[in-house]
C-alpha positions as CSV (number, residue, x, y, z in Angstrom):
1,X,339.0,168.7,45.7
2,X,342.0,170.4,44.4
3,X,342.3,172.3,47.5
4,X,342.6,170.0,50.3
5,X,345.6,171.1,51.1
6,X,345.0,174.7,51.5
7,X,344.7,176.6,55.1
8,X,342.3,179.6,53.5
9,X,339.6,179.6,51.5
10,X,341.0,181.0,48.0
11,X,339.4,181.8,44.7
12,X,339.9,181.6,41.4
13,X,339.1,185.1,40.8
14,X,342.4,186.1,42.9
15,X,344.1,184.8,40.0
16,X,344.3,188.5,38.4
17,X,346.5,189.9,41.9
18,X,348.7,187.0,41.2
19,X,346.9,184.8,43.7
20,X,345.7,181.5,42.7
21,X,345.1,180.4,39.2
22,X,343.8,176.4,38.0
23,X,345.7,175.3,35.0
24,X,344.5,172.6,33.2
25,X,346.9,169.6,31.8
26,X,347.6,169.6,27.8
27,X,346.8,165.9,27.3
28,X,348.3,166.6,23.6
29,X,352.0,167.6,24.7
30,X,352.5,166.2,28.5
31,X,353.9,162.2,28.0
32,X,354.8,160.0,30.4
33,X,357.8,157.3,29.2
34,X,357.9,154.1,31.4
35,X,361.3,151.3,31.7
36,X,361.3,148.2,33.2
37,X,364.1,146.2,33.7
38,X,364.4,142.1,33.7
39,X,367.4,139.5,34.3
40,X,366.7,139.0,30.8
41,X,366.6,142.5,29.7
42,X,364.8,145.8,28.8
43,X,361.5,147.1,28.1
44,X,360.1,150.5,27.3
45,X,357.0,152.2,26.4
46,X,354.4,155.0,27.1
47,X,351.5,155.7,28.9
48,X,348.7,158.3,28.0
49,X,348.0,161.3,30.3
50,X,344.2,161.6,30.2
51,X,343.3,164.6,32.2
52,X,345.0,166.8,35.1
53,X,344.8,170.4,36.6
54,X,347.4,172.0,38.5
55,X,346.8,174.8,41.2
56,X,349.2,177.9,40.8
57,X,349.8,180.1,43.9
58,X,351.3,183.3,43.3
59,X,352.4,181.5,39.8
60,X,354.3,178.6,41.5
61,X,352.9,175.0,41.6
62,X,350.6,174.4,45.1
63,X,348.7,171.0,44.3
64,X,346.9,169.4,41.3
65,X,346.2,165.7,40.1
66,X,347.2,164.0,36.8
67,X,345.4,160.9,35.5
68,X,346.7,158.7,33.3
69,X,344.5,156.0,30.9
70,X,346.0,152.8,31.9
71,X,345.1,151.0,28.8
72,X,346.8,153.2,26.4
73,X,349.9,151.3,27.7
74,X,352.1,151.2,24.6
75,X,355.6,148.6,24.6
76,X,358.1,150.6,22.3
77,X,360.7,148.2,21.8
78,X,359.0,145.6,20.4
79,X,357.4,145.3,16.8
80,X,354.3,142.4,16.1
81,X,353.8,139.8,17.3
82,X,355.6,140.1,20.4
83,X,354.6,144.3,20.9
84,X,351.0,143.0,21.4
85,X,351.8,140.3,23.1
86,X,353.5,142.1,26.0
87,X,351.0,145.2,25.7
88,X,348.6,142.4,26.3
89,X,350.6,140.9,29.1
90,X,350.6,144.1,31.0
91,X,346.9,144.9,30.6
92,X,346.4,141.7,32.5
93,X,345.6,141.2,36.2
94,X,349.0,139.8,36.5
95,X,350.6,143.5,35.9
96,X,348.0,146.4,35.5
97,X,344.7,144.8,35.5
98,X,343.6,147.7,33.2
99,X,340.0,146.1,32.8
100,X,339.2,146.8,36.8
101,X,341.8,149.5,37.0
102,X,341.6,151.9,33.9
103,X,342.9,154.6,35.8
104,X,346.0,155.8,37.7
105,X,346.2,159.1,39.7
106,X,349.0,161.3,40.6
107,X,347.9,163.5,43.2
108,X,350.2,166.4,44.0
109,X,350.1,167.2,47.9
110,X,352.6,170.0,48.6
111,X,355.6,171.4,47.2
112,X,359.2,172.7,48.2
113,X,360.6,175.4,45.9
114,X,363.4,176.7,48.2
115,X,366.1,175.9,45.6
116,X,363.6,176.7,42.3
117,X,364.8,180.1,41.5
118,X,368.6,179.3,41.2
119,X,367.9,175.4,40.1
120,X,364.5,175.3,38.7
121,X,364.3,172.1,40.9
122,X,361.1,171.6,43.1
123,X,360.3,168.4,45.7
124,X,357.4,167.4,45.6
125,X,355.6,165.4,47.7
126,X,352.5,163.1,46.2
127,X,349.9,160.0,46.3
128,X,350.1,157.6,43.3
129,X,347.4,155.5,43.0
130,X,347.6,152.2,40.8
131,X,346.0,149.3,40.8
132,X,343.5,150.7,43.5
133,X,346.6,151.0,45.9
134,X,347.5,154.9,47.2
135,X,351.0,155.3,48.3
136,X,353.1,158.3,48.8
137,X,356.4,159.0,46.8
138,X,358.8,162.1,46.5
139,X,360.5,163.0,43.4
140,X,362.3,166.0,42.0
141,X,361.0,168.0,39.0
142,X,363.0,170.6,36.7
143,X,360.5,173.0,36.1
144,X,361.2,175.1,33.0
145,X,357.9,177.5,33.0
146,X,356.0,178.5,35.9
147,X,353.8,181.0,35.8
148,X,349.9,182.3,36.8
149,X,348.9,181.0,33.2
150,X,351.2,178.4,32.0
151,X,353.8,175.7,33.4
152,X,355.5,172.9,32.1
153,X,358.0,170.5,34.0
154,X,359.7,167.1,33.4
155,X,360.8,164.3,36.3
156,X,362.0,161.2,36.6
157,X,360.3,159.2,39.2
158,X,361.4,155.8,40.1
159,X,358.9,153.6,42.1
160,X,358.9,150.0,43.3
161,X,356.2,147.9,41.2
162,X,355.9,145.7,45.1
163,X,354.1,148.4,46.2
164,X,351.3,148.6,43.9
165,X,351.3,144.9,43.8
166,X,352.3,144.6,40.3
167,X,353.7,141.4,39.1
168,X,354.2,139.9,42.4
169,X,351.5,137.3,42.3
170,X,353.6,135.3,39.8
171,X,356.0,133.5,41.4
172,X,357.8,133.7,37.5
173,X,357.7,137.1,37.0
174,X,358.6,138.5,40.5
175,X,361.3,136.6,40.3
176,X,362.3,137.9,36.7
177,X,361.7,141.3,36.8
178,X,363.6,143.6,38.6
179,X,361.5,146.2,41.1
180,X,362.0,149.2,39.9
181,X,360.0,151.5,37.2
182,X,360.8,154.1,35.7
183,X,358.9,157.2,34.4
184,X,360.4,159.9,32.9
185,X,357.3,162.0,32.7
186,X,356.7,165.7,30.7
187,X,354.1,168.2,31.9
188,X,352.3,170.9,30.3
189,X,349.6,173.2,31.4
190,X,347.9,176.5,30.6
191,X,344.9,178.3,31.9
192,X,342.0,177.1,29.8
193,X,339.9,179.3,27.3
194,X,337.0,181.2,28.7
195,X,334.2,179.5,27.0
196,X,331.6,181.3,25.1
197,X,328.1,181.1,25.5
């Protein structure tokens, strides 16, 4: 699945010429930071990263998919009562619906690195799905390591909750709460350990 996008027919093994190489997503160290804004003010949280791989070509990123565990959502600037009130709130159907929707994906279709070796930036190009609902956003990511065995990146993506259909069913709340999210999210991957048998 990881490589939809490719023209050839690689192989992991071509990973030792500097080829291609699957990396698998430290669910310890990658985060993912989330802010919403309101008329009335600001909330901020985190969201777990469950699982990902990323495909290396030549030791840059190519493609890969990161999931997230939707019901991990945490509210940060709260304390009790109100923290699990909101967490609550945006596990519902009104927001996140985390009971049908547990999930969300982001899934990494291609890549620009023409400025990368004097920026570290990269564009990349990828489906987020939420909610059910795939659409396709672009964001820029500063990649400190990149190589055949290990990379790790940060971004700050911005996307527009309308999209994914996330608190707009209330008149309230879409009225309150401004559009945009944001996600300042950290990635880190590394080949994984051959297992023994």
């Amino acid at each position: 699945m990881l490589f939809h996008a490719w023209s050839g027919k690689p192989s992991i093994s071509s990973a030792a010429i500097g080829g291609v190489s699957v990396l698998a997503v430290n669910t310890l160290s990658s985060t993912v930071d989330w802010r919403a804004e309101k008329a009335t003010g600001t909330h901020t949280g985190t969201v777990r990263v469950s699982s990902g791989d990323l495909v290396m070509h030549c030791g840059l990123l190519y493609s890969g998919t990161v999931t997230l565990d939707m019901s991990s959502l945490t509210v940060a600037d709260l304390s009790s009562p109100d923290k699990q009130k909101l967490e609550n709130n945006l596990r519902s159907d009104y927001f996140f619906d985390t009971g049908k929707f547990p999930e969300a994906q982001l899934a990494i279709t291609s890549v620009n690195h023409n400025s990368e070796k004097v920026l570290h930036f990269v564009t990349i190009l990828a489906n987020l799905t939420i909610r059910g609902i795939t659409k396709q956003i672009t964001f820029t990511a500063d990649v400190a390591r990149s190589t055949i065995n290990d990379f790790a990146a940060e971004a700050n993506i911005v996307v527009n909750r309308c999209d994914w259909n996330i608190a707009t069913g209330n008149l309230f709340y879409n009225k309150l709460i401004y559009k945009d999210i944001r996600l300042h999210v950290q990635l880190q991957a590394s080949r994984p350990e051959p297992k023994v048998s």
